[in-house]
C-alpha positions, 0 to 999 in steps of 0.5 A: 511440513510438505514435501514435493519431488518435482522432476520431468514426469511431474509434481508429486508430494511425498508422504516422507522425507527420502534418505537421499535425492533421487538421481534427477529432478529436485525437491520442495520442503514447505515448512510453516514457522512453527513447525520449523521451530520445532523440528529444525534438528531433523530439517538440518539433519535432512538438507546435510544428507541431501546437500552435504551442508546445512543452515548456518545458525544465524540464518536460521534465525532469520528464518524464525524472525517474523519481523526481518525486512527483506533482504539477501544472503547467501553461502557458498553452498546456498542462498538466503532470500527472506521476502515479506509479501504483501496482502490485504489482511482478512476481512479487509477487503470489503466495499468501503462505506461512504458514512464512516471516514474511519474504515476508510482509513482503518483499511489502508493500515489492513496490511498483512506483511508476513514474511517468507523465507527461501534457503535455494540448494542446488537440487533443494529448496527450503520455504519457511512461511506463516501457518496457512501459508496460501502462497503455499497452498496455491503452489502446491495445487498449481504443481500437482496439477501440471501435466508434463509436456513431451518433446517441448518446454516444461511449465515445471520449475526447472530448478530451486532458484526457478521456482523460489523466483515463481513464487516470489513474482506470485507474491508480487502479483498478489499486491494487485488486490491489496492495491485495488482496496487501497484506491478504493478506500483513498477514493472513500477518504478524499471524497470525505475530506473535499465534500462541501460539507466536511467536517473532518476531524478524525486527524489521529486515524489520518495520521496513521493511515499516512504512517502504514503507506510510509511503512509500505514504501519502506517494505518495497524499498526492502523488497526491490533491494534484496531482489537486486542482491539476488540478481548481482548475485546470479551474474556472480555465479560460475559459467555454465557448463552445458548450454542447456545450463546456460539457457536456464541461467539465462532464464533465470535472470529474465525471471528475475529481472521481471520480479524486480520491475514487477516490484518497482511498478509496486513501489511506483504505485505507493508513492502514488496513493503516498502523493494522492494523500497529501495533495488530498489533505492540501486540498482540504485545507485550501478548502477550509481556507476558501470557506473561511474567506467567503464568510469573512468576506460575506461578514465584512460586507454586512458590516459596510452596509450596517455601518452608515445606517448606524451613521444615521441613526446615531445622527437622529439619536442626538440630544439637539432640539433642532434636527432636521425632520425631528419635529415632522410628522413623516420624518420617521418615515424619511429617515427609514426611507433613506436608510434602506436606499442605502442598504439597497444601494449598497447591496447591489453594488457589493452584488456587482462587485461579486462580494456577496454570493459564491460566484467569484 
């Protein structure tokens, strides 16, 4: 677990926990899941000498639960944000290869959706995340190494809610990666399904692929409800005391509503790839079907042209003695000659009529 004090003469990162806040300035507590597991006695003995309260046990819980969706809840002493991020998963995010259709598709189920907890005190905040967090790890360095700014406005959270709204606009930003590899790899998997020699036929990983973008809307849709929870919330909390308490009231829902249109652009985006699949796929079909069109159509014409010349030959192959050209020296030749004036006939007019060929 890491703690940092963070106050108006900076980010420091303490070697121990303090018996008690100091008179200004508030304070970070980075726990990883684990380790949160372990020590949660010390960690509730800790917020109720800092705060005079503690988790409730189901919140606790959820803080555990590493397959909560996102959500909102709060307390009258604090408030409960658990907030699933959003990332490419480790060594997906590599250039896609033309050859395999497969990686394509494996890449878009690459999705790494670990959730992150946020208990918000008035002069604490309690983070609950995987181990190797680099959220974290990024925040940690970012604070430390922000210089206080004199006689202006700090870049340093001004409070818990601000820096919990930080991190979580962060982890919104990080999907811009992750959808960067999406498009690629969609592009990869459309260019396969629509070349003009397709022979897709990997349809299971298809149907998964299509099942993790529905599993990702149902992530954002999870996301953009908990940060509207989150903001009804704040327009609840008491009037402001001071006006300098106002006016980080009020930045605090400006950050907050930019979170939210930050996740709707998100949730905008994968609906997008979400309908780019489907038309993909109904374009590969309408392609299959137009195929499967020209080579009937080529088949049904090949047999217009053989069929009066089986007409023909079926006429000379009759058991009569007296045929016309039967008995000629050059009646072979005749027959063969009208045989393929017909063919040729019928060939170009076919060819005109644009039956033969692949222009339409």
């Amino acid at each position: 677990m890491r703690a940092f004090l963070i106050d108006d003469s900076g980010c420091v990162e303490l070697d121990a926990w303090p018996d008690q806040l100091p008179p200004g300035g508030h304070l970070w507590l980075a726990c990883p899941r684990r380790e949160f597991e372990v020590q949660v006695a010390q960690v509730q003995a800790a917020l109720h000498r800092w705060t005079g309260g503690s988790l409730v046990d189901l919140h606790i819980s959820d803080l555990l639960n590493q397959h909560l969706p996102s959500h909102y809840d709060y307390t009258s002493w604090y408030d409960l944000l658990v907030f699933r991020r959003l990332a490419a998963a480790p060594g997906s995010n590599g250039p896609p290869t033309p050859e395999s259709t497969a990686q394509a598709m494996q890449a878009l189920q690459a999705i790494d959706t670990h959730p992150v907890g946020f208990a918000v005190f008035d002069r604490v905040l309690l983070t609950v995340h995987p181990a190797d967090c680099p959220v974290r790890e990024f925040f940690a360095q970012r604070l430390t190494q922000i210089q206080p700014v004199s006689g202006g406005t700090s870049r340093l959270p001004a409070s818990p809610a601000d820096l919990m709204l930080r991190i979580v606009n962060h982890m919104v930003d990080g999907y811009l990666e992750l959808r960067r590899l999406l498009s690629r790899q969609l592009d990869t998997l459309q260019n396969k399904l629509l070349g003009p020699r397709s022979r897709h036929r990997n349809w299971q990983a298809l149907l998964e692929s299509r099942n993790s973008l529905h599993q990702l809307e149902d992530i954002c849709e999870d996301q953009r409800s908990a940060m509207q929870e989150w903001i009804d919330a704040l327009d609840e909390w008491p009037p402001a005391k001071d006006s300098q308490a106002a006016r980080e009231r009020e930045l605090l829902r400006v950050r907050s509503r930019d979170v939210l249109e930050h996740i709707e652009r998100v949730l905008s985006h994968v609906r997008r790839l979400e309908s780019s699949s489907e038309s993909a796929m109904q374009m590969h079909f309408s392609a299959l079907g137009q195929r499967t069109n020209d080579i009937m159509r080529t088949l049904t014409v090949l047999t217009a042209i053989f069929l009066p010349l089986n007409l023909i030959t079926g006429i000379f192959g009759m058991n009569f003695d007296f045929l016309p050209l039967i008995h000629s020296n050059t009646g072979f030749w005749i027959a063969m000659a009208l045989m393929a004036s017909v063919a040729v006939g019928l060939g170009a007019f076919f060819w005109r009529k644009r039956y033969l060929g692949t222009r339409h």
